[in-house]
C-alpha positions as CSV (number, residue, x, y, z in Angstrom):
1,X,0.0,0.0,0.0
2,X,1.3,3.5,-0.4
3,X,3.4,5.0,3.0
4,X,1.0,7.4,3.2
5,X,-2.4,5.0,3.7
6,X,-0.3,3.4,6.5
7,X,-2.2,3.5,9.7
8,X,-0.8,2.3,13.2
9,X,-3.0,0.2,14.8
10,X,-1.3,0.6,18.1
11,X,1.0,3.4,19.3
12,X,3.8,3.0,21.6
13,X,6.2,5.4,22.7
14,X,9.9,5.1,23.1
15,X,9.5,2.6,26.4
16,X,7.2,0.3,23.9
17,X,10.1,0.3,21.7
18,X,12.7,-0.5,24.3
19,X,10.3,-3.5,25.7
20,X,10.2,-5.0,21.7
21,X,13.7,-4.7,21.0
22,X,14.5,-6.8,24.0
23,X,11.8,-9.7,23.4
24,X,12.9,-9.6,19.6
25,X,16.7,-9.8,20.8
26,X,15.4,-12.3,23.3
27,X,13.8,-14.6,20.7
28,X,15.8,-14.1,18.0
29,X,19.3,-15.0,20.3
30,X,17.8,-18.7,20.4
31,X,18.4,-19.4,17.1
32,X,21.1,-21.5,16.4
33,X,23.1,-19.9,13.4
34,X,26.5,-21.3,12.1
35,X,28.9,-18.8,12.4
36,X,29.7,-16.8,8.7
37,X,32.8,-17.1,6.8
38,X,35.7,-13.9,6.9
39,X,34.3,-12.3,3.7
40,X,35.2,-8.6,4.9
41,X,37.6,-6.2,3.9
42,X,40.8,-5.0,5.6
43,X,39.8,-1.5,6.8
44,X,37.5,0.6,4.7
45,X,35.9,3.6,3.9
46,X,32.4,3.1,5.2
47,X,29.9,3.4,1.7
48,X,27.2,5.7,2.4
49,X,24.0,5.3,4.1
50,X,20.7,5.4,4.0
51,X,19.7,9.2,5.4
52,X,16.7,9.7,8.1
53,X,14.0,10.9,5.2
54,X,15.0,7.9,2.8
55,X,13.0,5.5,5.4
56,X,9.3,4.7,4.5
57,X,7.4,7.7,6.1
58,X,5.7,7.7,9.9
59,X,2.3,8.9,9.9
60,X,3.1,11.1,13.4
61,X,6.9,11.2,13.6
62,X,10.0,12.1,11.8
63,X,12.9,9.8,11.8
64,X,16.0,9.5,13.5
65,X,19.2,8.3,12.5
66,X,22.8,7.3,14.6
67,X,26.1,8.1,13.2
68,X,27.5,5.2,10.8
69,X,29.6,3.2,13.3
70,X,32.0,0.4,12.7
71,X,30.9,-3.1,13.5
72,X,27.6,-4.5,13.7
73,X,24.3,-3.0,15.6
74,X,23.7,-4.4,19.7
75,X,21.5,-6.4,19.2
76,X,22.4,-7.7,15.9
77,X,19.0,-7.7,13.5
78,X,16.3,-9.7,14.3
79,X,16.6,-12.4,12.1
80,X,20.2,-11.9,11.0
81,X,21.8,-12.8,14.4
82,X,24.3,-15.4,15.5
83,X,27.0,-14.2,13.1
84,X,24.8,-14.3,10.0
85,X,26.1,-10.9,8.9
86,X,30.1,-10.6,9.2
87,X,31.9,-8.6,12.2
88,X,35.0,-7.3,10.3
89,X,36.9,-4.9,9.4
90,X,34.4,-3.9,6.5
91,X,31.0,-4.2,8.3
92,X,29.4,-0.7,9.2
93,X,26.0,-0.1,10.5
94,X,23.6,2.9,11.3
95,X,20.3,2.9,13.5
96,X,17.3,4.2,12.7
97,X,14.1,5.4,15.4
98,X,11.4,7.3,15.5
99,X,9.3,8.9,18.3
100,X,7.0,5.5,18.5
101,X,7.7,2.0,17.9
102,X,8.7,1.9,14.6
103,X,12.8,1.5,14.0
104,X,14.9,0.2,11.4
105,X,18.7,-0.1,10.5
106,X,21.0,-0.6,8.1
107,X,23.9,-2.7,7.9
108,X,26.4,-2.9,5.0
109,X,29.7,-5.2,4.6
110,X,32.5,-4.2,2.0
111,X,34.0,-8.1,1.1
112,X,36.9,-8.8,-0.3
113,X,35.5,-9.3,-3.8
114,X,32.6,-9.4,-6.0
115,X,32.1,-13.2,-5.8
116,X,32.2,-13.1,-1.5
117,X,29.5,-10.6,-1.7
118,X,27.4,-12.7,-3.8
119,X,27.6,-15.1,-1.5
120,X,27.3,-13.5,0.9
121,X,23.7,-11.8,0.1
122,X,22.5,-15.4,-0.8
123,X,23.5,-16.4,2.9
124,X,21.5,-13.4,4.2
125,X,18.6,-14.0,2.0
126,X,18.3,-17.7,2.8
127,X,18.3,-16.5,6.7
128,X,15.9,-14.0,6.2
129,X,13.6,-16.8,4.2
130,X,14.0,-19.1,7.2
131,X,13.5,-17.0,10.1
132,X,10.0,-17.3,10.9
133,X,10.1,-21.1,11.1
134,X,13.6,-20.8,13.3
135,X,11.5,-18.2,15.5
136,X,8.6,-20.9,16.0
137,X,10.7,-23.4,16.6
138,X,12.0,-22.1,19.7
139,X,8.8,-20.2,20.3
140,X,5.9,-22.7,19.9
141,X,3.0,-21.3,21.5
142,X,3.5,-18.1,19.0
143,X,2.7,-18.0,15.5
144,X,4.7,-16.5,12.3
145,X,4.9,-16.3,8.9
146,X,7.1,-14.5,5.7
147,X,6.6,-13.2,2.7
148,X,8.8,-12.8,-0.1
149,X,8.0,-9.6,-1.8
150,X,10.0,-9.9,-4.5
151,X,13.0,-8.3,-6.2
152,X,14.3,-4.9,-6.3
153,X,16.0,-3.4,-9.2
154,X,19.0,-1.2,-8.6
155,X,23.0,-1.6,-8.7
156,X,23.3,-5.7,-8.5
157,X,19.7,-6.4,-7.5
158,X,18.0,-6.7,-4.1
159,X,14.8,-8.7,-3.0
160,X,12.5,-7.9,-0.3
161,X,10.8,-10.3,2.5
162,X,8.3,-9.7,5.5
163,X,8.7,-11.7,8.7
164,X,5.6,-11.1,11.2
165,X,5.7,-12.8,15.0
166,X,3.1,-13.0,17.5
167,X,3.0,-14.0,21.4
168,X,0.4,-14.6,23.5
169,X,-0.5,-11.8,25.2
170,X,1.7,-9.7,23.5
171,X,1.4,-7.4,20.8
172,X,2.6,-8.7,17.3
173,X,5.0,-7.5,15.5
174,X,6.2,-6.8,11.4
175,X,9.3,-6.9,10.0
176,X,10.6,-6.0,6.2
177,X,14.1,-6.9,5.1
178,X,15.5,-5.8,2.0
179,X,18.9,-7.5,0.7
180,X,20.9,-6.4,-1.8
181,X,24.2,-6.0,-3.5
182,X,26.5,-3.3,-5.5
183,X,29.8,-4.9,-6.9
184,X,31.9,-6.0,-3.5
185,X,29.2,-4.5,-0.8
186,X,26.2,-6.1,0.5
187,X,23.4,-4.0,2.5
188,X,20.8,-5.2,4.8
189,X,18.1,-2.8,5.5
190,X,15.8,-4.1,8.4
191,X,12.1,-1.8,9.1
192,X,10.0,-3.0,12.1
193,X,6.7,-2.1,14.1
194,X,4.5,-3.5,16.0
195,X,1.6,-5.0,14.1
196,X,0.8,-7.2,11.2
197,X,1.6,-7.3,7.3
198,X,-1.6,-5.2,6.3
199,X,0.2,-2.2,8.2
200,X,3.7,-3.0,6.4
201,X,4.5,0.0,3.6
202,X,6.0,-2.7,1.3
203,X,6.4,-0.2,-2.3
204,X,7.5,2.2,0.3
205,X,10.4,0.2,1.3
206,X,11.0,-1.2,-2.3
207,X,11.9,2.6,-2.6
208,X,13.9,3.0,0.2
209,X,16.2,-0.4,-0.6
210,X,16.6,0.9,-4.4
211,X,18.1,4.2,-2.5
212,X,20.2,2.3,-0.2
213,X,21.3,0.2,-3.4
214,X,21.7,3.5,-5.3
215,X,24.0,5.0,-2.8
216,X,26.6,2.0,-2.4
């Protein structure tokens, strides 16, 4: 739907947001991940980033953005934990908040060539595709699904998945991943809320992956 017929079903302020981030770190840290290869680069120039007003818009908040810091976010991205995405040299990552639940980030790796960050983005993409049943799996009186959204077109391509998780007696929550590619760098861009795909500005973050693609 377009970003601007998204409506919030439920609005949370910045202590909703801290209270999801841990129970997505908490779930998400139970899922066994085998540890990714070295494919970063000795120390890099960090490729730019997505900026605040490139995110899918909030219906009653700006964004926020971090600085673009060395290293991967704390948590890692739900979904993309237990060292799917690469700690080196060449991994940089920037956060993203607004003034209610809704947060994203990016992460981006430089590898050490064109045929690592192929791989790599297939690893990140098959992780992404898998999350929701890893999630159950450890969480079986929740429920979640995934979508695949498709592909993006921009620099070496990207593709876009949904990932939505429910407890009992807890509020749901959405998730959109975009992964893509430009020559030797891989991005991740990761957009979250609480609620359920019908509230999930999907062309909206199609747009905002092609910039991040764009911009590597």
């Amino acid at each position: 739907m377009p970003a601007r017929s998204v409506r919030h079903r439920s609005v949370r302020r910045r202590t909703a947001l801290a209270a999801a981030a841990v129970l997505a770190a908490t779930a998400a840290g139970t899922t066994a991940a085998a540890a990714a290869p070295a494919t970063t680069a000795p120390a890099t120039t960090p490729p730019r980033f997505l900026a605040p007003g490139e995110l899918p818009p909030h219906a009653s908040s700006p964004w926020y953005a971090s600085k673009v810091t060395p290293g991967l976010p704390d948590p890692e991205p739900f979904c993309l934990d237990g060292g799917a995405v690469p700690s080196g040299d060449g991994t940089y990552h920037r956060d993203f908040h607004t003034e209610y639940d809704t947060n994203a980030v990016q992460v981006s790796v430089v590898t050490s060539g064109e045929d690592s960050a192929r791989r790599l983005a297939e690893r990140l993409r098959e992780k992404v595709a898998r999350c929701a049943g890893d999630w159950l799996h450890e969480q079986p009186g929740g429920t979640a699904s995934w979508k695949d959204y498709g592909t993006v077109t921009a620099a070496d391509g990207g593709r876009v998945y949904g990932v939505h998780t429910s407890l009992p007696e807890s509020e749901p929550g959405v998730h959109l991943f975009g992964v893509g590619r430009s020559g030797r760098t891989v991005t991740v861009v990761r957009w979250g809320e609480m609620g359920t795909f019908a509230q999930a500005p999907v062309p909206a973050f199609k747009a905002t992956l092609r910039q991040a693609l764009s911009k590597l």
